[in-house]
C-alpha positions in Angstrom: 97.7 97.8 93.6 96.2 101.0 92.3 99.1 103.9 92.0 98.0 106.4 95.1 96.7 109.5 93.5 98.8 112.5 93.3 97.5 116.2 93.9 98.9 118.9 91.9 99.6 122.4 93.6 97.5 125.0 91.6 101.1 126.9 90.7 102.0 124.0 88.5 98.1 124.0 86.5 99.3 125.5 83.7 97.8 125.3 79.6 99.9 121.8 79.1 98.4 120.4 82.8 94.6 121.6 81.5 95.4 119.6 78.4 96.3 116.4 80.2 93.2 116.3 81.8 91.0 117.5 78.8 92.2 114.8 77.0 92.1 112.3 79.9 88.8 113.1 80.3 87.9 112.6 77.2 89.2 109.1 77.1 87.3 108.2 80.2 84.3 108.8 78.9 84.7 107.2 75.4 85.8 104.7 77.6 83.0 104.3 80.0 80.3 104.8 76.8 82.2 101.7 75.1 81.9 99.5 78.2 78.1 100.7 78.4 77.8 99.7 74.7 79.4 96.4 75.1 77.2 95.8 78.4 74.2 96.4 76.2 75.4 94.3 73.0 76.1 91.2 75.8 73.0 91.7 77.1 70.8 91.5 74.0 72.7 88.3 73.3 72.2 86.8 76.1 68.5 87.3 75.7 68.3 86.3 71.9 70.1 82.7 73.3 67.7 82.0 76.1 64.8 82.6 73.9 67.0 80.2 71.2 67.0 77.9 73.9 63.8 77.7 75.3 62.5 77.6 71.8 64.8 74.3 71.2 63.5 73.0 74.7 60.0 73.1 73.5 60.6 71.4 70.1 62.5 69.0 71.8 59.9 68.2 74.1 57.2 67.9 71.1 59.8 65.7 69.3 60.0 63.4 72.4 56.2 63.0 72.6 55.5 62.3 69.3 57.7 59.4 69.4 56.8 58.4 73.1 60.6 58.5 74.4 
């Protein structure tokens, strides 16, 4: 469903075309460093909550055989 890309002849490349795809540019890569970012951020969450949980796991373990259930 993608838009089928479209090449410009070099005639039509002028100051306002080079400005397009400066700023376009631009916005892909603050784009792709955000998505990085947010990859990272997920990531270190998920590793905080299995820690979280494994911790819970053991204590509920020790909890469990204290009070032989």
């Amino acid at each position: 469903s993608r838009k089928q890309r479209e090449f410009i002849n070099d005639t039509y490349k002028d100051e306002h075309y080079w400005e397009k795809r400066r700023k376009n540019n631009d916005a892909a890569r603050r784009s792709r460093e955000k998505r990085r970012y947010h990859d990272m951020v997920l990531e270190n969450r998920i590793c905080d909550l299995s820690k979280e949980n494994s911790d819970l796991r053991s204590e509920l373990s020790a909890i469990k055989r204290k009070f032989n259930l």
